[in-house]
C-alpha positions in Angstrom: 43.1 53.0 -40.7 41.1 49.7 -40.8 37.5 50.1 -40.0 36.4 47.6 -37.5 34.1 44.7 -38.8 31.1 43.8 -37.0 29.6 40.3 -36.8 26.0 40.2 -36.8 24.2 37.5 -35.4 21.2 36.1 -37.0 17.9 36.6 -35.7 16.9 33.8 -33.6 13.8 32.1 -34.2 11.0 32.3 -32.0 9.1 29.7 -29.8 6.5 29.3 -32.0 8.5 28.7 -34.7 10.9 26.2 -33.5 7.5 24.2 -32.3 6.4 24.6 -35.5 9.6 23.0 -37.4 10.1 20.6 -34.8 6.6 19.3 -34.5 5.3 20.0 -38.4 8.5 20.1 -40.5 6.9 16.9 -42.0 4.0 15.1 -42.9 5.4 12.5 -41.0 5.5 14.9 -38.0 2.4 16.6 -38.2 0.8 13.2 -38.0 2.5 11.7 -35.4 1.9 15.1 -33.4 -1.5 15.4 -33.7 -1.9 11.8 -32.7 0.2 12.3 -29.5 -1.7 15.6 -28.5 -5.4 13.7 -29.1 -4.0 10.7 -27.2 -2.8 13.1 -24.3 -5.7 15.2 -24.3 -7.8 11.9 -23.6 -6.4 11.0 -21.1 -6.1 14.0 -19.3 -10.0 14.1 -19.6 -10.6 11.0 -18.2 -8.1 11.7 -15.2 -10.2 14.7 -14.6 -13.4 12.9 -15.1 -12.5 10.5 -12.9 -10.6 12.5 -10.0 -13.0 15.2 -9.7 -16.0 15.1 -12.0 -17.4 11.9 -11.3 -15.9 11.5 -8.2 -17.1 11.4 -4.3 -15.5 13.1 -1.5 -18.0 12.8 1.4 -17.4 9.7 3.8 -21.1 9.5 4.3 -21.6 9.1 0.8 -19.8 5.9 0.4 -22.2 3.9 -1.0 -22.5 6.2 -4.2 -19.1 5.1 -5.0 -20.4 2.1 -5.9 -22.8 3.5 -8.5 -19.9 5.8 -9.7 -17.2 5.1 -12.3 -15.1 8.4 -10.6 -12.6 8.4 -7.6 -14.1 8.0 -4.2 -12.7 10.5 -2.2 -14.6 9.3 1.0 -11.7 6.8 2.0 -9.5 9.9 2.4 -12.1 12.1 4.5 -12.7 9.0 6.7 -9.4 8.0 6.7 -6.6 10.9 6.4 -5.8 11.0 10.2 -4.5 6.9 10.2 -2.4 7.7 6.9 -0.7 11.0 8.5 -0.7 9.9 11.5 -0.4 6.0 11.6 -0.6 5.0 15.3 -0.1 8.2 17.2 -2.9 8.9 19.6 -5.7 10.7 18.1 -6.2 13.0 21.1 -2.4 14.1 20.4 -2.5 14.7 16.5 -2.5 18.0 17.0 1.3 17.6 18.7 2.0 15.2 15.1 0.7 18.3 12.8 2.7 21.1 14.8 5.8 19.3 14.4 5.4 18.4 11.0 4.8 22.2 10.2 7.8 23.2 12.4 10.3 20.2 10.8 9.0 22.2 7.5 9.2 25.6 8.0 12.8 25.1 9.2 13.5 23.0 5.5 11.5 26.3 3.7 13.9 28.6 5.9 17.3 26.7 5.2 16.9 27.6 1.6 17.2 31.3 2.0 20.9 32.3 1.4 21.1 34.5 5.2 21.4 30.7 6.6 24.2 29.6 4.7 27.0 29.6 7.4 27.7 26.8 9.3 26.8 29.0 12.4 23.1 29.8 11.7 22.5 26.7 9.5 23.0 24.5 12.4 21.5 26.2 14.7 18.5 26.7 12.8 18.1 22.8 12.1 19.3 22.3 15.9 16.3 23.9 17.4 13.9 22.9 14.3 14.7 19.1 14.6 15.2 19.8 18.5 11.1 21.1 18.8 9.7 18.7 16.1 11.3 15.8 18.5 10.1 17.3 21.6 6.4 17.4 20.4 6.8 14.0 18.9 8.1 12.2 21.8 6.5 14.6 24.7 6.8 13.7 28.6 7.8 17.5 29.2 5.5 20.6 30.1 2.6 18.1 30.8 2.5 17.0 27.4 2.4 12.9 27.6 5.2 10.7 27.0 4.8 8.7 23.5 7.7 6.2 22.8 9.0 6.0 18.8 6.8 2.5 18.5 3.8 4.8 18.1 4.5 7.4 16.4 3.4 6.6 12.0 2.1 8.5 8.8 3.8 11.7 7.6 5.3 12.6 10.7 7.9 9.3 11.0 8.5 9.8 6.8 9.4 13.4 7.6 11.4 12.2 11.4 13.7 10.0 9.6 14.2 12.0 6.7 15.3 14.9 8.8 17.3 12.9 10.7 19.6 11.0 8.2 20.0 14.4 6.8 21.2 15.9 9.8 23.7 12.9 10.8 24.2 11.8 7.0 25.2 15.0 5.7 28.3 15.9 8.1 29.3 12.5 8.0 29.7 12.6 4.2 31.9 15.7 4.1 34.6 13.7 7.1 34.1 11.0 4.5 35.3 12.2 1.6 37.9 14.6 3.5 39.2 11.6 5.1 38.9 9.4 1.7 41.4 12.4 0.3 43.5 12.2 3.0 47.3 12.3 2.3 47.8 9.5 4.7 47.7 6.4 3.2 46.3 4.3 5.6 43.0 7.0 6.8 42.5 7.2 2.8 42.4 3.1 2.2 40.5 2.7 5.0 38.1 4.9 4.9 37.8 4.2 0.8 37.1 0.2 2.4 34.6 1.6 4.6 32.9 3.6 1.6 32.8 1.2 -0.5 31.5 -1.4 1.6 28.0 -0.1 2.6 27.8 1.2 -1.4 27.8 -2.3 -2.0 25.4 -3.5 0.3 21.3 -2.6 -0.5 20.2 -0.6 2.0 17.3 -3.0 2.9 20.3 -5.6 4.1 21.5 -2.2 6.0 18.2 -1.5 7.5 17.2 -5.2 8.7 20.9 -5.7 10.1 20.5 -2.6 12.2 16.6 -3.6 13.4 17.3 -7.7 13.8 21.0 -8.5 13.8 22.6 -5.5 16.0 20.6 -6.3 19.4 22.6 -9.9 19.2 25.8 -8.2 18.9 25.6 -5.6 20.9 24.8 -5.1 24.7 21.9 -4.1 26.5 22.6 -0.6 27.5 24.7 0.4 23.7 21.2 -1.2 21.6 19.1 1.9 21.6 15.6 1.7 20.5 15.1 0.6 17.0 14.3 3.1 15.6 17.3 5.2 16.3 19.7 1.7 15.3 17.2 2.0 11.5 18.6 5.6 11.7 21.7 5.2 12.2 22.5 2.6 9.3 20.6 4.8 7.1 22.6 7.7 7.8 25.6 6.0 7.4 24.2 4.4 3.9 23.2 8.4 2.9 26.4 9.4 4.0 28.9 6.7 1.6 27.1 7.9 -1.2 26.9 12.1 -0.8 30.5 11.3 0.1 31.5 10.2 -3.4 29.1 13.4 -4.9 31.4 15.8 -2.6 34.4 14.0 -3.4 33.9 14.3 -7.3 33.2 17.7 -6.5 36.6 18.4 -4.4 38.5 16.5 -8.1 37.2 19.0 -9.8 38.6 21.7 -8.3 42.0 22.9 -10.0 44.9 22.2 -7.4 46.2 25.7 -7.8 43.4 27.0 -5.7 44.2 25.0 -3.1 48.3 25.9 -3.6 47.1 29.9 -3.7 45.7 29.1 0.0 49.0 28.0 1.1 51.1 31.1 -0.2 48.2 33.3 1.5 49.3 31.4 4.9 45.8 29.6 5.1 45.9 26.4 7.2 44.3 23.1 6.2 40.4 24.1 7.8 40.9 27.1 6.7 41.6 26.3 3.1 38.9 23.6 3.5 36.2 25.6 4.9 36.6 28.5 2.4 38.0 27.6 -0.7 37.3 23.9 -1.4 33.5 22.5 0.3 32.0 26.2 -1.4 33.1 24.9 -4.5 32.5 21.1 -4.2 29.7 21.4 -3.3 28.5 23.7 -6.1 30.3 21.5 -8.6 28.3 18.3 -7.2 25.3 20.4 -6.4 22.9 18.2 -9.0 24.3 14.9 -7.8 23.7 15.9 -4.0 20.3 17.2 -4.6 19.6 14.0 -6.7 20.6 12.1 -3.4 18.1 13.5 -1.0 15.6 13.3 -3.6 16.4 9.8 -3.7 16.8 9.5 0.6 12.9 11.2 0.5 11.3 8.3 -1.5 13.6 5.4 0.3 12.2 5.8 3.4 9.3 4.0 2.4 11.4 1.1 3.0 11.5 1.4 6.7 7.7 -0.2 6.5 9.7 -3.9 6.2 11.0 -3.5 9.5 8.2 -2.9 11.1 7.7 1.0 11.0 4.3 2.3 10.2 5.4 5.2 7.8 3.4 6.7 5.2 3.3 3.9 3.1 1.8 1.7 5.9 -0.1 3.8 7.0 -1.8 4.0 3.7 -2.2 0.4 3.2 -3.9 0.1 7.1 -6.1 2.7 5.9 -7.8 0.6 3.3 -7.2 -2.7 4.6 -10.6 -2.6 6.7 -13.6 -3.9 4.8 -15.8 -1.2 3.5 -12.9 0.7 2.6 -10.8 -2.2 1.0 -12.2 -1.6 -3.1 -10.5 2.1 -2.8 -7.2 1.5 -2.5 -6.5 3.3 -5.6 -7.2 6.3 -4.3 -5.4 6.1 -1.2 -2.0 5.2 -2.9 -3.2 8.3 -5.6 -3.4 10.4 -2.2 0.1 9.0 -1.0 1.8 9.8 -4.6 0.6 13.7 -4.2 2.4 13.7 -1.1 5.6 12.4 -1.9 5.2 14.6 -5.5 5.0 17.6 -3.6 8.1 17.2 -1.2 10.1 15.9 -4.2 9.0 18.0 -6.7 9.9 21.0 -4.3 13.1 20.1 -3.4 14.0 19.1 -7.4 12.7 22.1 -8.4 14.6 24.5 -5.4 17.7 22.5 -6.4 17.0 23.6 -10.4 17.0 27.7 -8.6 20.3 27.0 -7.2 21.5 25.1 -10.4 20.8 28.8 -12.4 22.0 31.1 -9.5 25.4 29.6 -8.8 25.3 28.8 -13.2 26.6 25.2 -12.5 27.6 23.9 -15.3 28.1 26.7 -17.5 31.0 28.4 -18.8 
């Protein structure tokens, strides 16, 4: 009888060691290492020699930023509440902060797998985006009423995000069903429709639905403009997470799909279980990558006249003592926006590894 042979994989090198060969296997290397690392090293002293060594954080001690080569943190201390919350009324920040917290906490909570049915996911972000709207706009259990013209900062970034996720999102997936359709004319049409607002920048979207729409449509089917900004950005959201779920639906083998109908699964059925589960963990990096990209674009809204976080910051500078320290507000704005971004890249790198997309 033939003894069975066993193949014995070589020991793989360690950490250190691959850093070693790939960053000293050469002179060359070793050279162009060191440099890098020095150069790096520099520069992360003078950040920190500038943000936080040298720098001033007290608003009364504005004039020492002036004898100072470090940050002057004093703009932000006197200024925080008009960059988060632009033009709301300062007596009612505190309604501004709850609902940011709330619009939050219900982002934090949709990530934990118990929400993941179409059920408690939407009722979760129906009552979330339900309270953080109620606080914003008020007029009910004696809070007062503010209109959408007033509300700014950190709360309108997070408002609009939230809300072209929440219209955006369902849209995409009757977008690309419909764009799949077996019926010629739903799928050409709705392919037209696609293709059209991909082609258009979502500025021309934006400024048609703030300055043209009012002209062509009447009074009482206008809305406020805010909620017309919305809308076309939704729709713009939507046209491209379409195409990510679409991609995703191709790549799932038809004989799934064909096994559904010999079980005796109708179409929803076979929709709602077998293909969206696994289009969109096929698409998953793309559709992160799209509200990654939503996030940062609603800085745009500031060139039709809304005073998000962007505008926010620049009115927070633009008086005169505070005008030389605009470096530090937009520093300020940047940590912001890196820590919404970076959290949602990084949550959609944990789902990446738990569902083991793209791996055998």
């Amino acid at each position: 009888m033939s003894e069975a042979v066993i193949i014995q994989r070589p020991p793989q090198p360690g950490l250190f060691s691959r850093w070693r060969r790939n960053l000293f296997g050469s002179p060359l290397d070793c050279m162009v290492t060191i440099v890098c690392i020095a150069l790096l090293a520099w520069l992360l002293y003078r950040f920190i020699d500038w943000a936080f060594i040298s720098s001033i954080w007290a608003k009364e001690d504005e004039p020492l930023c002036r004898e100072t080569h470090g940050a002057c943190w004093s703009v932000i201390d006197a200024r925080h509440r008009i960059i988060l919350f632009g033009l709301f009324p300062f007596e009612e920040h505190w309604r501004s902060t709850l609902a940011c917290v709330v619009m939050i906490a219900t982002m934090v909570a949709s990530c934990f797998s118990w929400f993941w049915s179409t059920m408690r996911i939407s009722l979760l972000w129906i009552c979330g985006f339900g309270l953080f709207y109620l606080l914003m706009r008020g007029g009910v259990l004696g809070m007062t009423d503010i209109t959408p013209e007033r509300w700014g900062g950190l709360a309108l970034t997070i408002f609009i995000f939230a809300s072209v996720s929440i219209i955006g999102m369902p849209l995409s997936v009757v977008l690309a069903l419909a764009r799949r359709s077996k019926l010629p004319g739903i799928a050409k049409l709705t392919g037209l429709f696609i293709d059209l607002f991909r082609s258009l920048p979502l500025l021309t979207i934006l400024f048609t639905a703030a300055v043209i729409t009012p002209f062509l449509l009447p009074g009482w089917l206008q809305g406020d403009k805010l909620y017309r900004v919305i809308a076309g950005f939704a729709i713009f959201f939507a046209c491209y997470q379409a195409e990510n779920i679409r991609a995703g639906l191709q790549a799932i083998p038809s004989g799934q799909d064909e096994a559904g109908l010999t079980l005796g699964l109708n179409y929803w059925q076979r929709v709602t279980r077998i293909q969206l589960p696994q289009a969109f963990r096929n698409s998953l990096p793309a559709i992160v990558n799209q509200f990654v990209i939503t996030f940062k674009e609603t800085s745009i809204v500031t060139i039709v006249g809304f005073f998000e976080i962007l505008a926010s910051g620049h009115a927070a500078y633009g008086t005169g003592e505070w005008t030389p320290h605009y470096i530090e507000v937009y520093v300020f704005i940047a940590a912001i926006y890196f820590i919404f971004v970076f959290s949602l890249s990084r949550y959609g790198a944990y789902l990446e590894k738990k569902l083991r997309v793209g791996r055998g």
